[in-house]
N, C-alpha and C positions, 0 to 999 in steps of 0.2 A: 914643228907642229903648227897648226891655223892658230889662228891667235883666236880666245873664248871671251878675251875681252870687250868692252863696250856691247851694246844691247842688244846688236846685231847677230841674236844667238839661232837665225833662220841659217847661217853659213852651214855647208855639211863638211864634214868632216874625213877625208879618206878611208875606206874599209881597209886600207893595209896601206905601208908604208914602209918601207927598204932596211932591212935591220941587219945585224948581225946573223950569223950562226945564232942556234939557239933552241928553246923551246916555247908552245906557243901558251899563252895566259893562261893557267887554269885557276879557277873559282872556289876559294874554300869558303867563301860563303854568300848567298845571293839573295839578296831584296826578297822579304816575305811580304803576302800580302797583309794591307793594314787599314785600320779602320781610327777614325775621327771619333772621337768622344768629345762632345758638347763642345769646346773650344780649343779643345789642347791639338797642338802639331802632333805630329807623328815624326820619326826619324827613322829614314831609308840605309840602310847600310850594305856595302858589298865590300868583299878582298877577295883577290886576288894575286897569283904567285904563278913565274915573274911576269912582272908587269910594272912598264916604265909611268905610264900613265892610266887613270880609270876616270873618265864620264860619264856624269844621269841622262839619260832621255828619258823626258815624259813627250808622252801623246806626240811623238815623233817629233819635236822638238829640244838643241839641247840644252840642257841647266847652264846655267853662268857659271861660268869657274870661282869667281866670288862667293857664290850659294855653296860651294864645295867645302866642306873640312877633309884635309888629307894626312893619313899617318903613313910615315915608312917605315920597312922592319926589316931586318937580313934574317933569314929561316938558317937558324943553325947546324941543321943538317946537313943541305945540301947549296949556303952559303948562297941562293939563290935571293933577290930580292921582293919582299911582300910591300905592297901598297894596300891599306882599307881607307875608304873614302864612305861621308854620311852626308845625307841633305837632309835636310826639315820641306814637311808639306803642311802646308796648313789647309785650315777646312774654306779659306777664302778661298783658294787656287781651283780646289776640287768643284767648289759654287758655279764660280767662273767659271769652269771648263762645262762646253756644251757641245758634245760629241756623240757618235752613234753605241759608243763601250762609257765603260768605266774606264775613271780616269786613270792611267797608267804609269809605269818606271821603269826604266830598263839599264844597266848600266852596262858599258863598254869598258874593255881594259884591251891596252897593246902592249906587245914586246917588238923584239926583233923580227920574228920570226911572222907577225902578222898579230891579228886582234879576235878578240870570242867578246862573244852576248850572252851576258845571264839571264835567265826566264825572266819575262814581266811582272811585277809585282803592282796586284790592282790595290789603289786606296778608293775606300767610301767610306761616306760618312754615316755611323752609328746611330740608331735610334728605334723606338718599340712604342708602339702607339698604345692609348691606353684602353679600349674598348674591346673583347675579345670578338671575333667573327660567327662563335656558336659559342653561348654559357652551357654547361650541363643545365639537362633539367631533374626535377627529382620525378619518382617513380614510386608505384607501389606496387610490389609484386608476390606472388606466391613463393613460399617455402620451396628451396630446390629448383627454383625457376630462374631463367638468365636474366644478370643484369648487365646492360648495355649504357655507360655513361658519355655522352661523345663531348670532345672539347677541340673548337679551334683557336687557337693562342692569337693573341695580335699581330697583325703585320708588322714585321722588325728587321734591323737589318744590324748583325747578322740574325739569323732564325733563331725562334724563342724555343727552350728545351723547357717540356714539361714537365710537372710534380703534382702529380694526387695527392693531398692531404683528405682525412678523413678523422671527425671531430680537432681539427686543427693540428693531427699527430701524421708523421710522412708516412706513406703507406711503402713498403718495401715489398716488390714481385716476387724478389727472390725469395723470399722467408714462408711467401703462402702460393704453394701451386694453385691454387682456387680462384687468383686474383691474378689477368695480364692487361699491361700497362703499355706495352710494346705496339698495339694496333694505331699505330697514325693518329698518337696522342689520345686515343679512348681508352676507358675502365671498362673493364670487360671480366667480370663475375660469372664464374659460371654454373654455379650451382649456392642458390642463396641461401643460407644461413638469417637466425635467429640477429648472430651479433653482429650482422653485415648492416643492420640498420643505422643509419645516423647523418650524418648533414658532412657534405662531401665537395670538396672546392679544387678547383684548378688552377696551378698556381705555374705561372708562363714568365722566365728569367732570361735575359740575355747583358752581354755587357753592358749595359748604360743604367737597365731596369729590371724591376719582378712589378707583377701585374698577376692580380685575383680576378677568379671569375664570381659570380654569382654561386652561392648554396646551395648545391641541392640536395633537397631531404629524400632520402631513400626508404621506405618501410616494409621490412617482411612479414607478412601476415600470414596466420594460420587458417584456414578453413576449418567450423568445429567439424565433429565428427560422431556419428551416434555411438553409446555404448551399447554391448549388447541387453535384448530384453531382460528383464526379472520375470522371475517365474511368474504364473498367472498367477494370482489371489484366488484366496476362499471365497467360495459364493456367498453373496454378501445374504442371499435368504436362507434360511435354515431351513425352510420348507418351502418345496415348490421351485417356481420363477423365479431368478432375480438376474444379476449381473456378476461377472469378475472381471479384473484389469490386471493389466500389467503394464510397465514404465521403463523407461530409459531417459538416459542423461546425454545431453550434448558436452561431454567431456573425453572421448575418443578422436583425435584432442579437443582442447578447448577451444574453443576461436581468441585468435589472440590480435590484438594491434590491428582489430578494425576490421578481421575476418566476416567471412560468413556465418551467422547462424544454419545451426542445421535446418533442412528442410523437410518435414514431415511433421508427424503429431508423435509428442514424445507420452503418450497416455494411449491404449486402447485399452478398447470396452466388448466384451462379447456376452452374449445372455447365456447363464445357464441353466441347469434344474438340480436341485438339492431330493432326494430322497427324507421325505418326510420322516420323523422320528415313529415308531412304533413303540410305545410304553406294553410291558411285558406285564400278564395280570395269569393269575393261581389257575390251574383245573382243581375240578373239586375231589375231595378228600379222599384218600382210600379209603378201606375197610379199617376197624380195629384189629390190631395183630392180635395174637395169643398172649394171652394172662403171664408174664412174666413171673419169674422167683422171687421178684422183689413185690411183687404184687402192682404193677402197672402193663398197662397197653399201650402198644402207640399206633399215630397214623400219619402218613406224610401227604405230601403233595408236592408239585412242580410249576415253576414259572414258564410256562409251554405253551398257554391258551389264550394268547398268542404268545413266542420269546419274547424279548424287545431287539429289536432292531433298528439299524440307523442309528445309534448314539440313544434307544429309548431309553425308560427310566427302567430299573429291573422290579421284581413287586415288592411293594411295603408288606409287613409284615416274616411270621415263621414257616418254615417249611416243614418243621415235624413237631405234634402235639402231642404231648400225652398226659393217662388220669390214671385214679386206681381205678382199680376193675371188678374189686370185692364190696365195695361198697362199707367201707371201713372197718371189715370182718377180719382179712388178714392180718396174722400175728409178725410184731418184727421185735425184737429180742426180750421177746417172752411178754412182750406187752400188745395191748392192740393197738391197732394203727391209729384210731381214732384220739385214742388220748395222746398217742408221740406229739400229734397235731396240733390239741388245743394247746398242750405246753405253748409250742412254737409259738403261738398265734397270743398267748398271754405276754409273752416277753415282750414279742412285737408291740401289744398295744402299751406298756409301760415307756417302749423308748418314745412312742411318741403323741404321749399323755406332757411327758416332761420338756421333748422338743418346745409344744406348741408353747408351755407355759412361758419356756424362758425367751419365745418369739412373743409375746403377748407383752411381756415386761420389757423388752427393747422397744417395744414400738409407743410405749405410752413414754418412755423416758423422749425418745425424739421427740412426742408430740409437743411435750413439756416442754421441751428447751426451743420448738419453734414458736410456741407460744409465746413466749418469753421476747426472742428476737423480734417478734413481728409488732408486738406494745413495746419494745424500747422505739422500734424505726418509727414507728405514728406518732411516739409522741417525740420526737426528734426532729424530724420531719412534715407531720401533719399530713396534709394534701397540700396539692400545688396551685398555693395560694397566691395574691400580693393583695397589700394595703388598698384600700383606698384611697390613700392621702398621697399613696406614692403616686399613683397615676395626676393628681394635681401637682405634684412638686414638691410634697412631704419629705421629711428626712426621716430614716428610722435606721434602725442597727438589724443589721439580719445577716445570716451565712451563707455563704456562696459556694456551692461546691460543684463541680464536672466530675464526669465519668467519662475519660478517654479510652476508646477503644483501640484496640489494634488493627494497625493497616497497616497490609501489606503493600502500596502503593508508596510506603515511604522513597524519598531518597535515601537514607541511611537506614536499613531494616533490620540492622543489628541492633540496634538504639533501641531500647524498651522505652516504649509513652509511660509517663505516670498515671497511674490508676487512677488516684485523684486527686484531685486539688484542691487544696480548704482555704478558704479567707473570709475573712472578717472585716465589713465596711461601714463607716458612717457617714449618709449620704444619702441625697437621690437616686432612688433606684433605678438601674440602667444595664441590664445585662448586658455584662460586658462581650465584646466580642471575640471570639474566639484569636483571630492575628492579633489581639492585643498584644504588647511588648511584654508584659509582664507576667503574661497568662498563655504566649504561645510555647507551643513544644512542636516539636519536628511533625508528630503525629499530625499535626491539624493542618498539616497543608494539603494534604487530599479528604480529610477528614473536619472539616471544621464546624462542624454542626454537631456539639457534642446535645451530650443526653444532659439537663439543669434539672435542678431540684433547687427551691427557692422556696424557707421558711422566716415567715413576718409578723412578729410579734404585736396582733392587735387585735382589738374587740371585734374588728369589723373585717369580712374576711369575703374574696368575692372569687368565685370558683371558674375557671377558664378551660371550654374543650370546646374544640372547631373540628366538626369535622370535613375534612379537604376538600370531598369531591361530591359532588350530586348526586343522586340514586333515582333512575329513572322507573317506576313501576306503570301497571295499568290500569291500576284500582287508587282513587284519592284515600291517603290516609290522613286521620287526626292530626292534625301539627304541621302537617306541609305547608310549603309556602302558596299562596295565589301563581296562576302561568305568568302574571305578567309582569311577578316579583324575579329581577333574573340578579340573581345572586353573584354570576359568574362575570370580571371586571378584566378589563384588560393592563389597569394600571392603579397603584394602590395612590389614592387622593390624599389621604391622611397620615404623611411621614409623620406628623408627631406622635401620633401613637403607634405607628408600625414601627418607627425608632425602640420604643421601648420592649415591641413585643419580637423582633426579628428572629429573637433565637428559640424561640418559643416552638417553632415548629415540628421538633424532636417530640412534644409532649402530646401533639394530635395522633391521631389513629388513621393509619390509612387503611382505607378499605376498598374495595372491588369496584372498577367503573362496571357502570351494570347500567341495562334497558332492559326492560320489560314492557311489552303489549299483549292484549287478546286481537287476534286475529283471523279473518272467517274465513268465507269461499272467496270471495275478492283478493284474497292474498295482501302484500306490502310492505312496507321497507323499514327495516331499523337499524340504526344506526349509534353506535358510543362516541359522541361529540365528541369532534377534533381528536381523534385518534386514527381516522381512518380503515376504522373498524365499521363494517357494515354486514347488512342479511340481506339478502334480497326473498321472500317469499310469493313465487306466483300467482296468477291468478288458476286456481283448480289447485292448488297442490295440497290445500284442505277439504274436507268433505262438504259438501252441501249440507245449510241446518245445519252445524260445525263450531263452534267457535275453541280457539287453542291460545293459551296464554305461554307465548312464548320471550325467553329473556337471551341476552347478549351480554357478554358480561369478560370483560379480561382481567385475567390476574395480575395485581400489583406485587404480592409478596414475592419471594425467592422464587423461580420459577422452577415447578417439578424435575423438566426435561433439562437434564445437565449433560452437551455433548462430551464427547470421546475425542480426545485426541485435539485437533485443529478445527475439529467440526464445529459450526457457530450458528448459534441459535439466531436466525435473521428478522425474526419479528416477534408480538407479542403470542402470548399462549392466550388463546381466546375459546371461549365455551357458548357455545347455544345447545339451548336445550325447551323443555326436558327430554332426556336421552334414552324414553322408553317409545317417543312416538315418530311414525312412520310417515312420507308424504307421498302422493302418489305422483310427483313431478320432481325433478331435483331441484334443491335450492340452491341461492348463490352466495357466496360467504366470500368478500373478503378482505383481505389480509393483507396487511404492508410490511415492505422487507426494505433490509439495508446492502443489498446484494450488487453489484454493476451486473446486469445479465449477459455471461457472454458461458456461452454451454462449451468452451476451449478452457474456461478455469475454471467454471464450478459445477459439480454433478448437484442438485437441489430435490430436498426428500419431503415431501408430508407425511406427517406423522401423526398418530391419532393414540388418546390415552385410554386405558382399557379401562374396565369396571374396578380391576385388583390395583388400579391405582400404575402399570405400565407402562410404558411409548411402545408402539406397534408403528413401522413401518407401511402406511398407505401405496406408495407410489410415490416414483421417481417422477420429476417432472417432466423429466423427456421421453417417458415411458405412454406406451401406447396401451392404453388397457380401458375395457367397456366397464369399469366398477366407480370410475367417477372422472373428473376432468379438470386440467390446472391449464389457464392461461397465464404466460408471466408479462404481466406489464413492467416498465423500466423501475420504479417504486410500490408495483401491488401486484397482489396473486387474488386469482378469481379462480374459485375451484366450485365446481358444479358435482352437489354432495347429495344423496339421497336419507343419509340418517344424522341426528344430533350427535352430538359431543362435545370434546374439547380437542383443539387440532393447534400445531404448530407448524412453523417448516422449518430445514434445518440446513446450513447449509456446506457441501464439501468441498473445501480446495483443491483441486487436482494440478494447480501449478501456480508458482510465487507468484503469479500476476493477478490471483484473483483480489480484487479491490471492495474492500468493506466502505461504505458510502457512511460517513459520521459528519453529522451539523455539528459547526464550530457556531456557540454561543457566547456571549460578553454580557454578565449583570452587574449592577453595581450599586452599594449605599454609603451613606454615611454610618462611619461605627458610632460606638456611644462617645467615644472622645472626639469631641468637636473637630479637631486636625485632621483627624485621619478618614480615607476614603479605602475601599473593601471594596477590589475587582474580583469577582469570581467568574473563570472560565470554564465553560461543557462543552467536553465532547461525547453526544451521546450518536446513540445510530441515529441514522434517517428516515424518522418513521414519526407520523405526525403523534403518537400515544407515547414516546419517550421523551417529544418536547416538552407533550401537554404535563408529564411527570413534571420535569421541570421548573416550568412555568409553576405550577400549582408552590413548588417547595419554594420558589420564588416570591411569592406575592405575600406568602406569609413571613420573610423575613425582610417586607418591604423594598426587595429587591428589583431595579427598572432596568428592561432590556435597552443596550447603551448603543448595538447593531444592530444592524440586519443580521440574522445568522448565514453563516456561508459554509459549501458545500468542501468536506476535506475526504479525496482518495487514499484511505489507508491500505497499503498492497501486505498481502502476506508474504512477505518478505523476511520476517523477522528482525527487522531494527526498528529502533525507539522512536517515541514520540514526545517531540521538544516544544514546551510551554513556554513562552518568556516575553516581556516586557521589555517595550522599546521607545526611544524618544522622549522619556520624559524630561519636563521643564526643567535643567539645572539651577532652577534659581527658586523656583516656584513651590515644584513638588520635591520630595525623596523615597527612596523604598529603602525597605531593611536588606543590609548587606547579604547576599550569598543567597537572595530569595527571587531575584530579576528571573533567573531559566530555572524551569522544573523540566526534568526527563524523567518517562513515564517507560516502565520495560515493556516490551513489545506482546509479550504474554498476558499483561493485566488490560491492554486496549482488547486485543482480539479475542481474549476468553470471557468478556465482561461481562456477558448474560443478560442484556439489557440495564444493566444498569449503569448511569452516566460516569461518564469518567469529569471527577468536579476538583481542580486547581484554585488556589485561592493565594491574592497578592493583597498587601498592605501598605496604600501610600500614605503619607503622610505631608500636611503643608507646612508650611516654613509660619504662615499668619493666617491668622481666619479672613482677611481680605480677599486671599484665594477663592473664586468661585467658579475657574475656567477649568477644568482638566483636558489635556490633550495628549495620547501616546500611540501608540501603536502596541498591537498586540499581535504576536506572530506563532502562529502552529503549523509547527512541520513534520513529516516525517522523516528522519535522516535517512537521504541518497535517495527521497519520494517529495512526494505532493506538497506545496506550502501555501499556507492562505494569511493572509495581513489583513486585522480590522482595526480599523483607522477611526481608533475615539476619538469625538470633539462633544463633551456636552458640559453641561451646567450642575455642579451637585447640588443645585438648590433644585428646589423640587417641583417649586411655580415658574421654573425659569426653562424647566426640562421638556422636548421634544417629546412627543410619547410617538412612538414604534407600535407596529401592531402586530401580535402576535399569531395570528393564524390566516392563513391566505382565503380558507374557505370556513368560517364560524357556522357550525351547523349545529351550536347548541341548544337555538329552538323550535328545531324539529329531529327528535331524537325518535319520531315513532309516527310513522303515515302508514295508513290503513285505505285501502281501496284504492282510484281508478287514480289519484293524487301522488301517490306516491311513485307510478310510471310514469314517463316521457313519450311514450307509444301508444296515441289511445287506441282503447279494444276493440272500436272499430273495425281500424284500421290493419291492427295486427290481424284481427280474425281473416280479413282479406287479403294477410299475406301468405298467413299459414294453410290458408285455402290453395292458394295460387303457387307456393314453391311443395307446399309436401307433395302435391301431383308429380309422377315422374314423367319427365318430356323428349321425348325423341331425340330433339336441339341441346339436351344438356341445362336447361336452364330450372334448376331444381335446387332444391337445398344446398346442394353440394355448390354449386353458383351462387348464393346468397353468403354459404360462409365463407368462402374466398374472396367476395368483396368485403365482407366484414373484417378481412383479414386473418380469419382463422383457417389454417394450411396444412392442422396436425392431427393427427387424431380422428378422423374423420368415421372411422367405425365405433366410435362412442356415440355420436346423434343417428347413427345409423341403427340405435337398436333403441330409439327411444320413439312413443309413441307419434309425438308431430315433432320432427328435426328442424322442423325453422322457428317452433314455440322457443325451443331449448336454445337455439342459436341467438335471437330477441331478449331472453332473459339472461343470458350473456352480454350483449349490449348494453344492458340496462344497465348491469353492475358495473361495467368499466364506464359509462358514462353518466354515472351517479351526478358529479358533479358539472358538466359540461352541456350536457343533453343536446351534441349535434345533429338536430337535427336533418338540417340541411345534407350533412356531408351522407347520411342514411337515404335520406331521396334520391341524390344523385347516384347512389349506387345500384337503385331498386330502379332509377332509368335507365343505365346503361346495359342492364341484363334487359329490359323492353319488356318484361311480365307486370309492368304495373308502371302506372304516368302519376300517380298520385304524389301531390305537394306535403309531403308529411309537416313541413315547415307552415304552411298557411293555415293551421288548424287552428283557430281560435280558442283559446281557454275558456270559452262559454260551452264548449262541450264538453270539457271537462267539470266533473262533480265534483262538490265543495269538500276538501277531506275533511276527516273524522279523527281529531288529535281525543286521545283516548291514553294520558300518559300522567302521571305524574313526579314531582322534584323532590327529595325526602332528604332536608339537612337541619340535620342536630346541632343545639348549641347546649 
């Protein structure tokens, strides 16, 4: 054989060489191919049987016989000789080698008979890069719809075998036909499911390495779907015109995981006509029958003239009468009729000779024993007095007791409040305050302004009644103040005596914000200071030679109109009057709401009270009808009315989104104990007459506005609203445990009836050094609206910011009369009303004046009214009571080209001086 030794391993080798008889090498086992892993050799192996000798060849040269490990074996069988021979490759050689193939091994074995070649066996070197060539990305697709997730694995060698994991768990083909993994490494989903959603990674293995791709999030969403309608509703009028609806749900299905909402309106409205009630009244009487046996006649009648129909009433009263007929001649058993009679009628009057007496003797024993009651309480009692000397600093011994009411606003409303509370103190007198530690009960955290009675044992006794609000008339009475005495304060100056009287306010009387004027032919405006309550009266719309004392006036107590259901009473109930006279122009009346206007969530009703004390349904405000007119501004209603009364509006959710508009307020004092500081928050609606409420119950408990109030979205949604206390000084201040968050149920904000919704917190300082307070105060609605008011003030009283309360103070001019109380002089207007009520070829006619005025509805209501652009001006007037734009009214009257005139350049010297004709009526 060549010799393999020394380095010279280019020598070749013989393909055959001279042997015996024999058989030629066959290969039981030949060089696979093989791969380097980071540093380690590999080892080449072949046998072969018989075979004298076996050689490597790589890359067509041969291995060193030195490189060779060689085993011999005799095969037992056939006694023939086996040779296996193994080399080592390492990943140097493989480096090295720089050929047009991979690097290769091929091994040779001889016998006698000649030599065979076993297949090549290729090495490379192993490895899998870390960067995939495509990550999945994620998707979000429809229910049932295909999902396509593609992945190409890193360059590797050998090639990377893929694994979909999904939420980190291996996804298996087999087990869900729904899911193939077999497409050239993609996820391929073919019809998607709910629980197909979730975060989906690719996971690429070969020998050396595993290699992630990036997550992708998959999400199957629902598109909602309508259900079907609900029946239509009852006609919401019982007689005549009105509307009915019907509803559906976006819950066929829901939308789910980010779906679509349905698209449509899930409320219509159709007009319908109700068949008026017919009340059903007697024809008149028949004849008398024949004289009966018993000695009577009788005569009937029928409910027939008219039946009732439609649901009428049927007739009051009987349908068959009868009398005797003898004249009390007839005998009935053996006596005359007359005397059976008077028996009857003797008996009768002894039953109730003896009734009345023993009613006569019950009612003096009550009167007795309330007599009794009513001199024990005065002299218990007395009136609601205090010392003298207490007001300088006096001490005296007196009793102190509350009358806690029940509220339903508690947080625990199982918990009964105590009725009342008796103590007994010596001391300066200081009504205490109700978050006192020792005097609080659960009740008084939406309630803290109990009812006091306070009796003070002294010669000298000094008697206290304030009454709250002003009373505007047109006639001066005895005892009013002077005009230029103005009573009304924006901030109380004198904490030391409001200190003492704070809680005092229980014992005043509130009564009716009211105006009153007389007013002529000139028409003019009246107004209930800072309520945003106003009248507007024309000019003409009293007689000539005329004058009419007319009053404004809203009701403070319980308000009559208690809605139904969800329906919310959106502003105050207001009355003008007297309600017997007539005008010959409409007036304009209005009214502020707490509504967001959007006609997709609330249908909006005017209502008006009848003589018997009723609500009667005026008109919808999106109703189109000549009997009167509602414009809705974004905070007021302007409704153009031809008779007095008393009117409110009311207003109906037609979907969770409709948004109740509530002022979030912050007051605050010092209580009677030196430490402690008394945040009270309101939320009442957004309506300038339920702050002015406010404010009023404020000032008499020396309470200082601490914010600006801010604007909070309450959605009819039905979840609560959360009061609480935030950021206070841990070092500084403290509050009472368990008292930081009040939640208010969602029923007591939206059914409230104007009346505020009032929270009350109790801090307390650690030293009377304290003079800074700083917190945060937060109202939200849970899954809604949230507003943060951010206290910084001084509870000293000279040290305190003052805040102002009303944007537009129009308390002294609660009543103008003549050319004064318009923004349009009559000039001018008369040259409008000339100029648009003409109708014009061009179009440029009333109907062009109220469309730049912005009025777009309704437009057959000033169409049946005597001069359509008077009524469209006194429209104007009312919505720009307080602004008086001018300007932006000229430029509208120039762009229609019927009139060049500078409404704005009109000097106030043509206007006439008004005529304040009013008076301020407050009782002490």
């Amino acid at each position: 054989f060549p010799s393999l030794s020394g380095n010279d391993n280019s020598e070749a080798l013989p393909e055959s060489i001279p042997s015996a008889p024999g058989t030629l090498p066959h290969f039981m086992e030949e060089p696979d191919d093989a791969y380097i892993i980071k540093s380690n050799p590999i080892v080449l192996r072949c046998k072969a049987m018989p075979a004298m000798q076996i050689f490597f060849k790589c890359n067509g040269e041969w291995v060193h016989q030195n490189e060779h490990v060689s085993e011999e074996s005799m095969d037992e069988a056939t006694g023939l000789k086996v040779r296996e021979v193994f080399i080592n490759v390492t990943r140097q050689q493989v480096e090295d080698f720089h050929g047009p193939e991979d690097y290769w091994c091929q091994c040779v074995a001889w016998s006698h008979l000649g030599t065979s070649k076993s297949r090549k066996a290729s090495v490379r070197i192993a490895y899998l890069r870390k960067n995939f060539e495509q990550d999945p990305q994620g998707k979000e697709v429809p229910i049932e719809g295909m999902i396509v997730l593609h992945c190409r694995p890193p360059e590797g060698v050998p090639a990377a075998e893929v694994e979909w994991l999904k939420n980190e768990e291996p996804i298996d083909s087999n087990l869900d036909e729904n899911i193939d993994t077999r497409a050239d490494h993609n996820l391929i989903i073919r019809q998607a499911r709910l629980s197909d959603s979730g975060n989906y990674t690719c996971m690429a293995a070969n020998i050396v390495a595993k290699r992630r791709s990036m997550s992708a999030t998959v999400v199957v969403y629902v598109n909602g779907g309508w259900s079907s309608w609900t029946e239509w509703s009852n006609c919401n009028a019982r007689c005549g015109r009105g509307w009915q609806k019907r509803s559906r749900t976006c819950t066929n299905p829901a939308p789910l995981n980010g779906g679509a909402f349905c698209e449509g309106m899930s409320v219509q409205k159709i007009t319908c006509t109700s068949l008026c009630p017919v009340d059903g009244n007697w024809e008149v009487w028949s004849e008398w029958s024949v004289c009966s046996p018993e000695c009577e006649h009788l005569r009937v009648r029928e409910c027939i003239a008219p039946p009732p129909r439609n649901g009428g009433k049927y007739c009051e009263g009987l349908s068959q009468e009868s009398e005797n007929c003898t004249e009390g001649l007839c005998i009935q058993d053996k006596k005359p009729l007359h005397e059976i009679k008077s028996q009857n009628i003797e008996t009768a009057s002894d039953i109730a000779l003896y009734s009345g007496l023993g009613a006569a003797v019950i009612a003096v024993a009550v009167l007795v024993v309330g007599v009794t009651l009513y001199r024990r309480s005065q002299s218990e009692y007395g009136v609601d007095v205090i010392d003298s000397s207490a007001l300088t600093g006096g001490f005296q011994t007196f009793n102190f007791k509350t009358v806690r009411q029940g509220n339903s606003l508690l947080l625990n409303s199982s918990m009964q409040p105590d009725l009342t509370v008796s103590r007994t103190y010596s001391g300066p007198i200081c009504l205490q305050d109700p978050m006192d530690k020792e005097l609080m009960t659960e009740s008084s955290l939406f309630n803290p302004l109990s009812d006091i009675k306070v009796k003070v044992q002294s010669s000298f006794m000094v008697s206290l009644g304030v009454t709250e609000r002003a009373e505007y008339h047109g006639k001066a009475h005895s005892g009013t103040f002077p005009h230029g005495n103005n009573r009304a304060f924006g901030t109380i100056q004198a904490r030391n005596k409001a200190t003492y009287i704070q809680n005092l306010s229980s014992i005043s009387t509130r009564s009716e914000l009211k105006t009153t004027a007389i007013f002529g032919h000139l028409g003019g405006r009246l107004v209930v200071p800072n309520t945003g309550v106003s009248l507007l009266i024309p000019h003409g719309a009293i007689p000539e030679e005329s004058s009419w004392e007319i009053s404004l006036s809203i009701t403070q107590k319980e308000p009559s109109l208690q809605p139904e259901g969800t329906d919310v009473l959106l502003g105050p109930e207001v009355t003008c009057g007297p309600s017997d006279l007539s005008v010959s122009t409409p007036f304009a009346l209005t009214i502020p709401h707490c509504a967001e206007v959007n006609s997709e969530h609330w249908n909006i009703h005017l209502k008006k009270r009848t003589q018997q004390g009723k609500w009667e349904e005026v008109m919808s405000v999106e109703e189109e009808t000549t009997s009167c007119y509602c414009l809705l501004d974004p905070y007021a209603c302007h409704i153009l009315l031809n008779s007095f009364g008393t009117y409110a509006l009311i207003g109906e959710p037609i979907s969770d989104c409709a948004v109740r508009q509530l002022k979030v307020a912050v007051f605050g004092c010092l209580s009677c104990n030196s430490l402690d500081y008394n945040l009270r928050v309101y939320c009442m609606d957004n309506t300038p007459c339920a702050f002015q409420e406010v404010v009023s119950d404020e000032r008499l408990q020396g309470g200082q506005l601490l914010e600006e109030p801010k604007l909070l979205h309450f959605k009819g949604n039905t979840f609560s609203l959360q009061i609480s206390v935030l950021d206070i000084p841990p070092f500084l201040w403290r509050i009472k445990p368990f008292t930081a968050c009040q939640e208010v149920p969602f029923s007591r904000v939206w059914s409230s009836s104007q009346k505020p919704l009032h929270c009350a917190f109790s801090l307390e300082r650690y030293t009377p050094a304290t003079t800074q307070l700083s917190c945060k105060i937060c109202v939200r609605q849970v899954k809604g609206h949230e507003q943060i008011l951010q206290i910084q003030t001084s509870i000293l009283e000279n040290e305190r910011e003052t805040i102002a309360f009303f944007a537009h103070d129009d308390s002294n001019f609660p009543a103008q009369m003549g050319p004064k109380a318009f923004k349009i002089p009559y000039s001018i207007r008369q040259r409008i009303c000339a100029t648009f009520d003409t109708p014009n070829a061009k179009g440029k006619d009333w109907q062009m004046l109220a469309q730049k005025t912005c009025i777009n509805r309704n437009l057959s209501y000033f169409a049946t009214q005597s001069s359509p652009s008077a009524v469209i001006l006194d429209l104007w007037e009312a919505r720009h009571q307080h602004d008086g734009d001018l300007d932006s009214l000229a430029c509208a009257l120039e762009e229609i080209g019927r009139t060049h005139s500078k409404i704005s350049d009109i000097t106030e010297t043509e206007i006439e001086e008004p005529d304040f004709n009013y008076s301020r009526q407050n009782g002490l």
